[in-house]
VMD Tcl script that draws the C-alpha trace (Angstrom):
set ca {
  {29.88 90.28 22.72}
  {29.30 93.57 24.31}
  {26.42 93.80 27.25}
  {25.63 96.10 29.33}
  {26.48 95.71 32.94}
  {23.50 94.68 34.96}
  {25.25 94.44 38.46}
  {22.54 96.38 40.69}
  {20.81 98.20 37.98}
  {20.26 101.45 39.58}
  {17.98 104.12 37.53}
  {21.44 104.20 35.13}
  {20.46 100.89 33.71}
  {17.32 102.24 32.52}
  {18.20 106.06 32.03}
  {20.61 104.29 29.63}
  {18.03 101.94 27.79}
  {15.57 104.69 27.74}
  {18.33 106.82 25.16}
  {19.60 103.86 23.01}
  {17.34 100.78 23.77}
  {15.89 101.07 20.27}
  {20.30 100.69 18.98}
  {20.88 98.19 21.05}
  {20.67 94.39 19.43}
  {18.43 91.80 20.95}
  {22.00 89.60 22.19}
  {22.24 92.24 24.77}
  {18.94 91.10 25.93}
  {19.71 87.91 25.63}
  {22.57 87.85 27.84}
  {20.46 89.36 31.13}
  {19.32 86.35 33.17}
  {15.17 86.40 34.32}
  {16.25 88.25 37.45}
  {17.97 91.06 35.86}
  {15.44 91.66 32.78}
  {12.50 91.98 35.65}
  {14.94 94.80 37.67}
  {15.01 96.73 34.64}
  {11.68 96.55 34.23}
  {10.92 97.60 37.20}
  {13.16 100.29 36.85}
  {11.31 101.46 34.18}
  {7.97 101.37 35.41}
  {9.21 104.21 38.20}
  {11.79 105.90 36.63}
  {11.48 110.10 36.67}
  {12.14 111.70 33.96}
  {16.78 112.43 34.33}
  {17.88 116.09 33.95}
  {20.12 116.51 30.70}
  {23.51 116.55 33.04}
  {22.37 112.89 34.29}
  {21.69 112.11 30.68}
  {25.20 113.21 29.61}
  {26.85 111.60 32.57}
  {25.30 107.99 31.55}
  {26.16 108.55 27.86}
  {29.57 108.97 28.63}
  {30.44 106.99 31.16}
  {28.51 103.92 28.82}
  {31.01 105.06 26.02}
  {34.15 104.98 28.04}
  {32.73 101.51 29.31}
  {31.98 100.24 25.38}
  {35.61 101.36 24.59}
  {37.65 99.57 27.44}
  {35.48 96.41 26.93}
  {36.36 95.88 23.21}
  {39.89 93.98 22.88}
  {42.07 94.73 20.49}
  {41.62 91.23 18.98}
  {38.05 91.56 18.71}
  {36.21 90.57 15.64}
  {35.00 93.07 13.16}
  {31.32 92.36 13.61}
  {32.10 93.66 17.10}
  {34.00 96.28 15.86}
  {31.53 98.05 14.30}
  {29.11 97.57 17.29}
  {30.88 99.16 19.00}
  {31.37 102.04 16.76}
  {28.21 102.32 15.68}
  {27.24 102.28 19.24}
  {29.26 105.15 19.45}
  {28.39 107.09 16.95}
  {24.59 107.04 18.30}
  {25.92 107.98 21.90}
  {27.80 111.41 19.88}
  {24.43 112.44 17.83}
  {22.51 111.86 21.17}
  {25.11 114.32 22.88}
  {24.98 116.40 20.71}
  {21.01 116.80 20.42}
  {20.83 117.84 24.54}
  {22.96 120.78 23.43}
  {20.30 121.59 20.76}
  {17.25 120.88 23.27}
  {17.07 125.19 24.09}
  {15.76 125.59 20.73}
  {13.02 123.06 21.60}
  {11.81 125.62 23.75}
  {12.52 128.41 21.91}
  {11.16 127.05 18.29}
  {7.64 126.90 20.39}
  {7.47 131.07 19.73}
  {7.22 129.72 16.05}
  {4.70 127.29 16.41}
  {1.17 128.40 14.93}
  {-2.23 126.94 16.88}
  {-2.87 124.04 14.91}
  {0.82 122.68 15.37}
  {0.64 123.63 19.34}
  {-2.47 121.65 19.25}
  {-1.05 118.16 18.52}
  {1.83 119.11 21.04}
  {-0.86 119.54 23.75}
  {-3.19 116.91 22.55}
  {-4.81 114.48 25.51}
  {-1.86 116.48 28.03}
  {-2.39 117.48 31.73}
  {-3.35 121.12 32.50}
  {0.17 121.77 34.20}
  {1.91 119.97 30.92}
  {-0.29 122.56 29.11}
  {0.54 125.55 30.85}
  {4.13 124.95 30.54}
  {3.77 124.58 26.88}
  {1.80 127.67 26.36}
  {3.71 130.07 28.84}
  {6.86 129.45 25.92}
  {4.75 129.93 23.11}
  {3.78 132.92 20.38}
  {1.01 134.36 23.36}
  {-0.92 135.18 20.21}
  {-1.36 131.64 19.26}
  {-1.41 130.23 23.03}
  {-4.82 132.86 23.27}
  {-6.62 131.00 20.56}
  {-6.10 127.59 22.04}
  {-7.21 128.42 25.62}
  {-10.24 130.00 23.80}
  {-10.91 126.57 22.27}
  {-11.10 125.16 26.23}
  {-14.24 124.66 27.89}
  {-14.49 127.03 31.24}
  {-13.51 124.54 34.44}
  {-10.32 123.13 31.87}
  {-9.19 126.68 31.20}
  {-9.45 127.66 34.27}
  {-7.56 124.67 35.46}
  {-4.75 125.74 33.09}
  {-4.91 129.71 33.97}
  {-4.18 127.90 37.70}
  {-1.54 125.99 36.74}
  {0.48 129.01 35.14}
  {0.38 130.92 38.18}
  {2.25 128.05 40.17}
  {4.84 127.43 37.40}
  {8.36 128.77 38.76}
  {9.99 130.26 35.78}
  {13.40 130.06 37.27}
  {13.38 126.67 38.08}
  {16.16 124.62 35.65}
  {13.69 121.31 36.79}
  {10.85 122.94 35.05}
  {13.01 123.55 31.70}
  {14.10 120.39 31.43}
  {10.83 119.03 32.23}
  {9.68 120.82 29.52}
  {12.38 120.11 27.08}
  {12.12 116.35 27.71}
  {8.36 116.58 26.76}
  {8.80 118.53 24.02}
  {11.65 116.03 22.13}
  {9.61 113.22 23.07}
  {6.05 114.66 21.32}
  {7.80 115.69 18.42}
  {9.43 112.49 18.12}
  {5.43 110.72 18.24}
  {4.34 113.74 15.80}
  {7.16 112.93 12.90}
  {6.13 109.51 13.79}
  {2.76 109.28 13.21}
  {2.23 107.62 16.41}
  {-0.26 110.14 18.17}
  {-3.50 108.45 17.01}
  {-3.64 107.63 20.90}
  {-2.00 109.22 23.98}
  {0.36 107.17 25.58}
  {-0.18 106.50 28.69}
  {3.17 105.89 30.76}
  {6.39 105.89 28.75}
  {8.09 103.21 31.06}
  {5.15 101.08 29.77}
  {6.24 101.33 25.89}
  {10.07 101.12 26.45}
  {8.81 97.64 28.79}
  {6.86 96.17 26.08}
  {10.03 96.78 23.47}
  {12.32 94.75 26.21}
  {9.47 92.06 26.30}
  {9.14 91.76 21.81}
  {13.20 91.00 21.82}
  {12.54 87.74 23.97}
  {11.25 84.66 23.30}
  {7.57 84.76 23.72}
  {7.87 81.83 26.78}
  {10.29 84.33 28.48}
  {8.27 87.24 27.92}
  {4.52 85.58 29.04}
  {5.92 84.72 32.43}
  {8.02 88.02 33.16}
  {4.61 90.10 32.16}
  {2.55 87.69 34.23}
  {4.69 88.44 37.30}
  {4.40 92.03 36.35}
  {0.29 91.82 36.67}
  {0.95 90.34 40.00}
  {3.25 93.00 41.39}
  {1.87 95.73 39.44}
  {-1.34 95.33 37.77}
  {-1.53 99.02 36.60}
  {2.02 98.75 34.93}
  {1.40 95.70 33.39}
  {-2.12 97.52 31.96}
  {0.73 100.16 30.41}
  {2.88 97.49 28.87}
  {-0.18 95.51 26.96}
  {-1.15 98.69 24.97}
  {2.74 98.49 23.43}
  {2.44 94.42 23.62}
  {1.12 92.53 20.98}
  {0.37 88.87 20.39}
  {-0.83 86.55 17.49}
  {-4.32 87.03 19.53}
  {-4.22 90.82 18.36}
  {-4.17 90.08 14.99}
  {-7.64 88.95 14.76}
  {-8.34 92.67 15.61}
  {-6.34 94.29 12.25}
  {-8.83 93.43 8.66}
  {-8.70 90.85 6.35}
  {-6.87 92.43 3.59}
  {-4.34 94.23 6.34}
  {-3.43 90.65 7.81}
  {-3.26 88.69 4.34}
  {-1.22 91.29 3.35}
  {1.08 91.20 6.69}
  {1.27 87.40 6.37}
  {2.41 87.28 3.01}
  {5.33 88.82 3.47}
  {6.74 85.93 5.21}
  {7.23 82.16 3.54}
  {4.49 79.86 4.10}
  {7.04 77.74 5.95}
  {8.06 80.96 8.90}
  {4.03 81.12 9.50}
  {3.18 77.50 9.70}
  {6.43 77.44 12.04}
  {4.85 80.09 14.21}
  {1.41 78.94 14.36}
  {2.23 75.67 15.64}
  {2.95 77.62 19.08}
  {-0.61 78.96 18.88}
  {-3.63 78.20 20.90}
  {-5.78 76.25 18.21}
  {-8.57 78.73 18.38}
  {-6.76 81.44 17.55}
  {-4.57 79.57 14.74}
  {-8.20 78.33 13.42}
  {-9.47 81.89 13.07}
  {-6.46 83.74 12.10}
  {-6.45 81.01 9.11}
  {-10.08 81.73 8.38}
  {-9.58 85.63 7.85}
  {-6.50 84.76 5.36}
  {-6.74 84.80 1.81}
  {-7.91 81.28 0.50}
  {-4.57 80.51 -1.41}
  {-2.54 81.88 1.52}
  {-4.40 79.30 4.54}
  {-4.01 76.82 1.80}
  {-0.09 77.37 1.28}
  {0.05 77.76 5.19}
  {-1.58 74.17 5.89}
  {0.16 72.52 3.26}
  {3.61 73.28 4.86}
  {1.97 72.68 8.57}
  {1.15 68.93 7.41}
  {4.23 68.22 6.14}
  {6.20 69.79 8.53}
  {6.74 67.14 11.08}
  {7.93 67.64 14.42}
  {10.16 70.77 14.83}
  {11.52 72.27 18.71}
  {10.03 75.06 20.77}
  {13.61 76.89 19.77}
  {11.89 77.28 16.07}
  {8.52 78.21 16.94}
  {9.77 81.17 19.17}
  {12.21 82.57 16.56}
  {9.91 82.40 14.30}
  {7.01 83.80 16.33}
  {9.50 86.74 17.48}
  {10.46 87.88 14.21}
  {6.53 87.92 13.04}
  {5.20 90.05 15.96}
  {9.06 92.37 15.60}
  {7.73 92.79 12.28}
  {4.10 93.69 13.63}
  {5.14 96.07 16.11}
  {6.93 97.82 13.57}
  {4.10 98.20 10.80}
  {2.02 99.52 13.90}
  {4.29 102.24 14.89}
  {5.03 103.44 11.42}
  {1.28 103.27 10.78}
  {0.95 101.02 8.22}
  {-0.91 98.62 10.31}
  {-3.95 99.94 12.34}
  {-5.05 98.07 15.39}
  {-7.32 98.76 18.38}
  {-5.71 96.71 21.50}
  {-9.10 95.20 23.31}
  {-10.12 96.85 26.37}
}
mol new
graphics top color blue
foreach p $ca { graphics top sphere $p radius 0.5 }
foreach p [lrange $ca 0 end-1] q [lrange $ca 1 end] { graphics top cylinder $p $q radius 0.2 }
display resetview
C-alpha cells in the first residue's frame, strides 16, 4: 500500500495534503498512527499559504517518491494508484502554469461576477482583487461600499507593492481557491480558515472514536481551531438541524440494516429524535432491523457511521443538503 511518509511532517506534509488530500484514499489515513494524524493537523491549522515554486517542488518530489515506492511485483489495484495518483500530480502541474490568466481573466470579469469573488473578503484581499480588474467595473463596486469600508480599501491599495512576486501569488492562490467555492456552490457562507476545512476532511476518513478524541485534544490546545474544524465537521447530532423530507430522503438511500447499524453508536436521545423526524415506514423498517439485529462490534457501527456522515458531507458541499451548523 502506498502512504505518505510522515517522518517529521514539516509544512510538506500538509502543503502536499492541501493539493491532493481530496485523491488520496482513506488507507493512507489509516496507516498514520494518533501521533502523526494530530502533527498534520496541526500543521494545517498554521500553515501559510506556499508560493507556486514550493508547490511544484512538493508535487514532484511526492511523484518521484510514489514511483520508487511501487515494486515491480506490485498488484494492479496498486498499480493504478499509483498512476492515477500521478496523473492528478501532472493536471495539478500543469494548472500553476495556467494560474497568470487567473489574474489576467479578472480584466474580463463584469461587477456582479467580481462581487461573489470579493464576497465577506478583507479590505486588503479586496484591494488586490480590484487593482487587477476592468477599473470600470472595480468603480461600481467601491461605489456600492459604505464610506469608512471604502476608505479602508482606497488605504489598502496604496500599500499594495505591485512588484512584489509574494503579492501575485497571494493573489493567484485566492483567486483558484474562490473560483473553485463559486463552480461549487459552496459560498452560501464564508469560510473561515481553510486549514479548518482540509482538518475536518482528515477527521470524516476516521473512525468516529478516533476522530472525537483527536478534535477534543484540538479544543484543548486550540480552541479557536477546533471552532474552524466544527463548521466542516458534522455528526449524526447535525442532522436534526436539515428538514424532515431532506433527512428521510438522505436516509433512504441507505438499507435499513447500514442505519440501524449506525444508530446503535448513537446517544439514545439523538437516535430517539432522529427516528421521530423520519418517515413512518422508514423508523418502522429501521427498528425492525435494530431488534433483530443482535449484538454486532464497535468495528461495524463505525464503518457504518463513517460512510453515512462521508455521504453527508458530500450532499452538503454539492448543495443538495442545506444545514445551519449550531452556534
Amino acid at each position: 500500500m502506498i502512504t505518505l511518509d510522515a517522518k517529521g511532517f514539516n509544512n510538506k506534509a500538509a502543503i502536499l495534503y492541501n493539493l491532493i488530500g481530496e485523491h488520496l484514499p482513506s488507507e493512507v489515513f489509516s496507516s498514520l498512527d494518533k501521533k502523526e494524524l494530530e502533527k498534520l493537523i496541526d500543521k494545517l491549522s498554521n500553515l501559510k499559504s506556499p508560493s507556486l515554486s514550493e508547490e511544484k517542488d512538493v508535487l514532484y518530489n511526492f511523484t518521484q517518491a510514489l514511483k520508487r515506492q511501487i515494486p515491480k511485483s506490485a498488484k494492479s489495484a496498486e498499480l493504478n494508484l499509483g498512476e492515477n495518483l500521478a496523473k492528478e500530480i501532472e493536471k495539478l502541474l500543469l494548472e500553476t502554469k495556467k494560474s497568470e490568466s487567473v489574474v489576467q481573466d479578472l480584466k474580463n470579469k463584469n461587477r456582479d461576477e467580481l462581487d461573489k469573488i470579493i464576497k465577506d473578503e478583507a479590505p486588503r484581499t479586496i484591494a488586490l482583487v480590484l487593482c487587477f480588474a476592468n477599473p470600470d467595473e472595480a468603480s461600481k463596486l467601491l461605489e456600492d461600499f459604505h464610506d469608512k469600508f471604502r476608505e479602508d480599501v482606497i488605504n489598502e491599495i496604496h500599500k499594495i507593492d505591485f512588484h512584489s512576486e509574494f503579492v501575485r501569488n497571494e493573489l493567484e492562490r485566492f483567486l483558484n481557491f474562490k473560483q473553485e467555492l463559486i463552480q461549487s456552490n459552496l459560498l452560501i457562507s464564508k469560510i473561515k480558515n481553510r486549514g479548518g476545512r482540509k482538518a475536518a476532511e482528515i477527521l470524516i476518513r476516521l473512525s468516529p472514536n478516533i476522530s472525537y478524541k483527536l478534535l477534543s485534544k484540538i479544543e484543548e490546545k486550540n480552541p479557536q481551531f477546533a471552532e474552524y474544524i466544527n463548521e466542516h465537521y458534522y455528526t449524526f447530532h447535525d442532522l436534526l438541524h436539515i428538514s424532515r423530507s431532506a433527512l428521510s430522503k438522505f436516509f433512504s438511500t441507505f438499507h435499513p440494516i447500514v442505519l440501524a447499524c449506525a444508530l446503535k453508536g448513537v446517544e439514545n436521545s439523538t437516535k430517539e429524535k432522529l427516528l421521530e423526524r423520519c418517515e413512518p415506514w422508514l423508523s418502522k423498517s429501521i427498528i425492525l432491523e435494530m431488534d433483530s439485529m443482535g449484538p454486532i462490534s464497535l468495528a461495524e457501527i463505525e464503518e457504518a457511521q463513517k460512510g453515512i456522515i462521508e455521504q453527508l458531507h458530500q450532499l452538503i458541499d454539492s448543495g443538495e443538503i442545506k444545514l445551519w451548523k449550531e452556534r
